[in-house]
N, C-alpha and C positions, 0 to 999 in steps of 0.2 A: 475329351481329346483322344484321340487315334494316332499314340505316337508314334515314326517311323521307325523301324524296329524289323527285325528276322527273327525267326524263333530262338528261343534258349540265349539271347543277348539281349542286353539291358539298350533302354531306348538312346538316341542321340541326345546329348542333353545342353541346352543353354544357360552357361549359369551370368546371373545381370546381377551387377553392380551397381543399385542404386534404382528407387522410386522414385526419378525422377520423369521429367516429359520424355525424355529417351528410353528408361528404363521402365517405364508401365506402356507407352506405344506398343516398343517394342514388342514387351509381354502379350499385349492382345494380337498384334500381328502375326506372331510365333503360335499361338492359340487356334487362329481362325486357319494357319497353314497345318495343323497338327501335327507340331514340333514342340518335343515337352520343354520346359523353362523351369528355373526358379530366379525367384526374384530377390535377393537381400539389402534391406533395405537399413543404415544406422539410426534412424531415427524412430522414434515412438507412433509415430503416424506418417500412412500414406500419402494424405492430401490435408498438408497444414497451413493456416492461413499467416500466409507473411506479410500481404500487400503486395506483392508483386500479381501483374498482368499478363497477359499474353496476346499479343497480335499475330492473328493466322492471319495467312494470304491465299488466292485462288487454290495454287495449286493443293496447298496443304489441307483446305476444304475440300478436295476433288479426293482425297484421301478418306479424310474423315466419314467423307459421301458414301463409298465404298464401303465404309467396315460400317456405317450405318447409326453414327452419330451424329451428324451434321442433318437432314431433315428431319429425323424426329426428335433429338435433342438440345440443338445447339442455334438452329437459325430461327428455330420460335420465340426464341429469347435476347436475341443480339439486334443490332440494328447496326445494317449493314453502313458502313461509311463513304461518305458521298463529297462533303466540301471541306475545304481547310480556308484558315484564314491568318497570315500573318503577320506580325504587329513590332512595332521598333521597341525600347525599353522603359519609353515614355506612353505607351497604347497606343499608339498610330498605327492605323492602318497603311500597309503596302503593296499588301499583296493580296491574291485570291486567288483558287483554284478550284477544280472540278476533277482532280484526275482521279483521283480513287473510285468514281463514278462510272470515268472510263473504261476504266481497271475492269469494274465487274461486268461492264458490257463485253468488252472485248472479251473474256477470260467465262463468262455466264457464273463464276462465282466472286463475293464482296471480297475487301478485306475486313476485317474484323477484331476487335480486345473483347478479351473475355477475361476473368477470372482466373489464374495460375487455376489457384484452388477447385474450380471448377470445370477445369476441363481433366485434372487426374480425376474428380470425381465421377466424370460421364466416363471415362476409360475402364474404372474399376467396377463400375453398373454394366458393361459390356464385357467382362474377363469372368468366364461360369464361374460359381458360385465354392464346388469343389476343387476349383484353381486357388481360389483366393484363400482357403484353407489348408491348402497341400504345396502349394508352390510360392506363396508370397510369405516372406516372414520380417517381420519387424524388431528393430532391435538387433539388429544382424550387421554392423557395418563389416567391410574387412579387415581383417587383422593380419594376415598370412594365407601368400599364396604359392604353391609348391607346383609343379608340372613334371610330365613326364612326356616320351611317345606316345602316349597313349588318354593321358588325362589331363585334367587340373583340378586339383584340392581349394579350396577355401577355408581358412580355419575364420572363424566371425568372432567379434569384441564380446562375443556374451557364451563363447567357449565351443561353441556348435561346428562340424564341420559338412562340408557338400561337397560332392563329387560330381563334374560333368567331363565332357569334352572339349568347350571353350568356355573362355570365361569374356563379358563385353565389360568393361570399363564404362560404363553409364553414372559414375557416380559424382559429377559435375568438376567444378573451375579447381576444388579442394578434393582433387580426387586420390582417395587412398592406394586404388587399383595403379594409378600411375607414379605414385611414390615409391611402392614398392619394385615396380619397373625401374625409374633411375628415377632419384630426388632431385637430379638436377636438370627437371624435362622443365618443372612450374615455373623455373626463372626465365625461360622463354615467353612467358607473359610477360607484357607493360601492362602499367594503369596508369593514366593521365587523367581521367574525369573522375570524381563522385556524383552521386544520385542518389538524389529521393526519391522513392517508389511509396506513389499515394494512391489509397483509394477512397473517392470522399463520394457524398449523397446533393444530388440538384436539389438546392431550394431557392427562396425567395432571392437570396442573398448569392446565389453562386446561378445564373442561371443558364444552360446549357441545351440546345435543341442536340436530341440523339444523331449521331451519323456525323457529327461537326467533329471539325480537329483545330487545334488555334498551337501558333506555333508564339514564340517569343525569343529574340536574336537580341543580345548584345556581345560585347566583349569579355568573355571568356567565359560566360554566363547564359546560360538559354535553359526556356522550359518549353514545354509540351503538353497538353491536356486534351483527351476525346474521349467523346459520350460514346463506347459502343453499346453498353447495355441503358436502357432507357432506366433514368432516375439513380444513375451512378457517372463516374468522372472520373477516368483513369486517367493519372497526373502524374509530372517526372520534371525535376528540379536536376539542372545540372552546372556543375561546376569547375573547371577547371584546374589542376590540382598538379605540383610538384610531379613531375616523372618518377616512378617506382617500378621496382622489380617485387614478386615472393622472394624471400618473406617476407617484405618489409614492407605490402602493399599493408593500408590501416585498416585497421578494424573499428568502426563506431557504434558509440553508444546511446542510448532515448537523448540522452542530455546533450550528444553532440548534433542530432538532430533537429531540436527544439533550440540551439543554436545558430545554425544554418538557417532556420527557418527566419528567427527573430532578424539575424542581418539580411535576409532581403523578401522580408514575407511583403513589404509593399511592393514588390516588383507585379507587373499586370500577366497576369493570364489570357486576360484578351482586354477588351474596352470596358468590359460589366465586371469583371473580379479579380484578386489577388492571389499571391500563393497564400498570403494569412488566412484569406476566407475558405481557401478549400482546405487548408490546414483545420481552419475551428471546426470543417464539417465533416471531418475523415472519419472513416471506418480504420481503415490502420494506415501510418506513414513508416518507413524504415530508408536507413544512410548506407547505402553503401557502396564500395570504390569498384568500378566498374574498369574490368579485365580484359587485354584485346591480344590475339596474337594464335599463330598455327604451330602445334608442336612438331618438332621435328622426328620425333619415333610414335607412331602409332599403335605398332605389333610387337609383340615378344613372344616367339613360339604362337602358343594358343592363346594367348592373349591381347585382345583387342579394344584400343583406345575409343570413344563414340563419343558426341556431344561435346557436350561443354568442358570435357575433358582431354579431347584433342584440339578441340578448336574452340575457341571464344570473341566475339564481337561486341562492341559496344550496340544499347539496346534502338538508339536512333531511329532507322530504318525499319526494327522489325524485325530483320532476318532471324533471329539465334534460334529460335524455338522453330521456325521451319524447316532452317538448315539440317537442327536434331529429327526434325519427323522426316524432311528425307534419306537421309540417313538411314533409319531405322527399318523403312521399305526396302531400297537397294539392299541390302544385306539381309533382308528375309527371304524378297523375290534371289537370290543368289543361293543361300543355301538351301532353299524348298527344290530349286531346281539340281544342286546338288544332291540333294541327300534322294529325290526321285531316282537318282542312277547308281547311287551310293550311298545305302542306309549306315554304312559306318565307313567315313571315308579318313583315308590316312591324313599325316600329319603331312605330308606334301602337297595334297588337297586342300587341303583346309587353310595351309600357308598362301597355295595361289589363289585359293577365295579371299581370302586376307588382303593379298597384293593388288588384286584386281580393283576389288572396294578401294582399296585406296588410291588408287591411278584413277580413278572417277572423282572419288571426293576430296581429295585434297587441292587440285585445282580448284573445283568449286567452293573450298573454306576462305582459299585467299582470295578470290575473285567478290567474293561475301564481306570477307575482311577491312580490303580495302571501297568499297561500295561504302559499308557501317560505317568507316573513320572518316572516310570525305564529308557525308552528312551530319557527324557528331562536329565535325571542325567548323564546318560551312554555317550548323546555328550557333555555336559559341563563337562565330566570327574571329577565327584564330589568326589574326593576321591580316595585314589591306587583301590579298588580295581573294580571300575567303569574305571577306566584308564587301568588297565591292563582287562579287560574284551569289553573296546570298541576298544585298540587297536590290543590285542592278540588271544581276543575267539571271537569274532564275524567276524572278515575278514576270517577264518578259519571255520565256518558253511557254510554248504550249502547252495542253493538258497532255494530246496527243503524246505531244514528247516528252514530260515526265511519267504516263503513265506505263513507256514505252519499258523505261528501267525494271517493271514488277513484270512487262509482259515478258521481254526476254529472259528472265530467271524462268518464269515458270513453262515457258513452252519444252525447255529441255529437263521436265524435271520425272522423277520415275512414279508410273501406275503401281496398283499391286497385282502383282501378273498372275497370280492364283486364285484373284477374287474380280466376277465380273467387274466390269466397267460404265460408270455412269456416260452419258451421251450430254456434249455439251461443246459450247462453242470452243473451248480450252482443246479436246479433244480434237475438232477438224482444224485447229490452229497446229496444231502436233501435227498432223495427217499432211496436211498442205505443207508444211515445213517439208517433212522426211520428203515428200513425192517432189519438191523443188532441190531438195541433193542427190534423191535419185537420179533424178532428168541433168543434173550436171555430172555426176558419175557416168551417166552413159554417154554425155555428149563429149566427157575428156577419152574415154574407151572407142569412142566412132573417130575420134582426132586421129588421136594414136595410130587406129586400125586405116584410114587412110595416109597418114606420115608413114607409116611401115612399107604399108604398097608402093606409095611412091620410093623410100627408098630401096626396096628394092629393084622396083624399074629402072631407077637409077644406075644400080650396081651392075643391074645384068647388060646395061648399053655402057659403063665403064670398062666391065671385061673385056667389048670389043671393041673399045677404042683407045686411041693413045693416051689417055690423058692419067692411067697408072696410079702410084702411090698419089698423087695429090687429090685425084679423087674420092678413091678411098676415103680421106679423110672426109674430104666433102662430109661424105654418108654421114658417116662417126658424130660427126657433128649434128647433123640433119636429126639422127635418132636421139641425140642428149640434149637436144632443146624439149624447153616443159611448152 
């Protein structure tokens, strides 16, 4: 690292809150920008296996692309997802689709699930090796955070303290960084669903062609299952659950799971298998109450909320884990461009880097937000008229047109503007976008510039004629129409 720095002053420094997907991205983006970090982390390990997955999407791959995980790590081993198929609560078939197929044509990259656990792991095989020794520390969660003009302290649960100049809140849904901001930000989450997060192994008994997704629709009851790595089955049991605020969202246990399971383990996965059988054939299943909702304070001073910590959505659709990777971009590509012009930039700085980030992403968490809870509502068929729109309007849309929902997120979504650029359809999809708002930016500026001419012609044959204040107004008007 080459961090940015003036002589005889200590470098700029990012202190992250959390090894999570937000908090190691980040870390490697801040690395590859040569911006020092350190990473603290509450847990005993960096990439632990919970069973939980993760589904990237185009743009997030176009990322990945870039900092050089995604072809020689991650697409040798995934298999890209192509068809979905879905099924009433008896196995009937109703539906079929192609659009993720779409998706990668139009976009030149798949979507794809991987492994939670695996993809910290390709992040932290890309973070130099004297990084992971000097700036990542485990066993660190926060305990106490003090600020000044000029810094912020971290004091961490195993006594240790760090000193930077911001500190990022990456520390997820159970975030300590935001407790200490105000305790009463987390009650701005709901939880309406729980979920099982499985990961089980294709055999005889469960059998699975890679790249498929099969969905499962009933009343207040829907699951999910897709082969993205071949001879694995990433699966998601969900269930509709009592409305809850923190603190009172539940906590479960192996035995409340092996519970849930037994009451509806014969429910079908698809036509060939059940949630039992991917149950008998898991690598790990875990329960837990899934959290939805945009906080409404993100910053404190130098202090900056990220991920699943200001915002959370249910897993449905996919978004959470992208929304965190763009995220983590936008506010790299911001302050590398900062600190280029200001290696140590005040706290007015650093608050309108802060505001700006947020006047971008916060729109886009509830636009994410509400996306996630339509499709969480629409397979637990929450309602007639979620039931008559997941069974009747949507198998009857085109691919075209559902796979239009992943194109439009990702055409607006951010490069990393420090680090070349991969060349790909996603790419002249951006290109052709911006150069059709250009060409309407000029053609409202050529409007204008002929409405003006005219009214002034106007004006100057009003002066010489009778027709005085009422003309005038004429004009007035003429110039304040859009």
């Amino acid at each position: 690292m080459a961090p940015m720095t003036s002589e005889n002053q200590q470098p700029f420094t990012v202190l992250i809150a959390g090894g999570s997907i937000t908090g190691l991205t980040l870390a490697l983006l801040l690395s590859r920008a040569g911006i020092n970090y350190v990473v603290l982390e509450r847990g005993s390990s960096l990439a632990p296996q919970l069973g939980a997955s993760l589904g990237l999407h185009p743009p997030a791959l176009s990322i990945l692309d870039q900092l050089g995980l995604w072809e020689n790590d991650l697409e040798p081993i995934v298999a890209a997802l192509h068809s979905g198929q879905h099924f009433t609560k008896d196995g009937k078939l109703f539906g079929s689709a192609r659009n993720h197929e779409v998706v990668h044509k139009q976009l030149g990259y798949p979507i794809v699930f991987i492994e939670r656990q695996l993809y910290l792991e390709t992040l932290l095989k890309y973070i130099p090796e004297e990084h992971k020794q000097t700036c990542i520390h485990t066993n660190a969660g926060v305990a106490d955070v003090k600020q000044d003009d000029n810094s912020v302290t971290v004091t961490t649960t195993d006594g240790r303290t760090f000193h930077g100049d911001v500190l990022i809140g990456g520390d997820g849904v159970h975030s300590m960084v935001r407790e200490l901001m105000n305790p009463a930000l987390k009650e701005e989450y709901i939880s309406e669903f729980n979920c099982i997060f499985g990961i089980s192994n294709v055999t005889e008994k469960t059998p699975m062609q890679a790249g498929m997704v099969y969905n499962v629709y009933d009343s207040g009851i829907s699951n999910v299952c897709a082969s993205g790595v071949p001879g694995k089955i990433f699966w998601f049991l969900f269930k509709k659950n009592s409305l809850t605020h923190p603190p009172n969202v539940p906590r479960f246990t192996d035995a409340d799971t092996e519970k849930m399971v037994e009451e509806h383990g014969d429910m079908p996965m698809c036509a060939d298998f059940t949630i039992k059988d991917l149950w008998e054939t898991r690598d790990k299943a875990v329960l837990v109450a899934l959290e939805e909702g945009v906080i409404s304070q993100w910053i404190d001073g130098r202090v900056l909320l990220m991920g699943d910590s200001a915002h959370k959505v249910t897993i449905n659709a996919g978004f959470g884990g992208n929304t965190a990777i763009e995220s983590t971009v936008l506010f790299s590509n911001s302050l590398h461009k900062l600190l280029q012009s200001s290696p140590h930039p005040s706290s007015a700085e650093l608050k309108a880097l802060f505001k700006d980030f947020e006047s971008v992403q916060r729109p886009r968490a509830n636009q994410i937000l509400k996306l996630s809870a339509t499709v969480t509502r629409l397979e637990a068929q929450n309602g007639l008229m979620y039931k008559l729109l997941s069974r009747y309007v949507m198998p009857r849309l085109s691919d075209k047109l559902k796979a239009g929902v992943f194109v439009d997120v990702a055409v607006s979504y951010p490069d990393v503007e420090f680090l070349p650029k991969k060349a790909s359809p996603m790419q002249d999809l951006r290109a052709a976008i911006r150069e059709k708002k250009e060409k309407a930016v000029r053609g409202s500026r050529l409007a204008m510039l002929v409405k003006t001419a005219v009214a002034v012609g106007t004006l100057a044959w009003l002066v010489q004629s009778k027709h005085g204040i009422k003309g005038l107004q004429m004009v007035r008007t003429l110039l304040a129409e859009k």
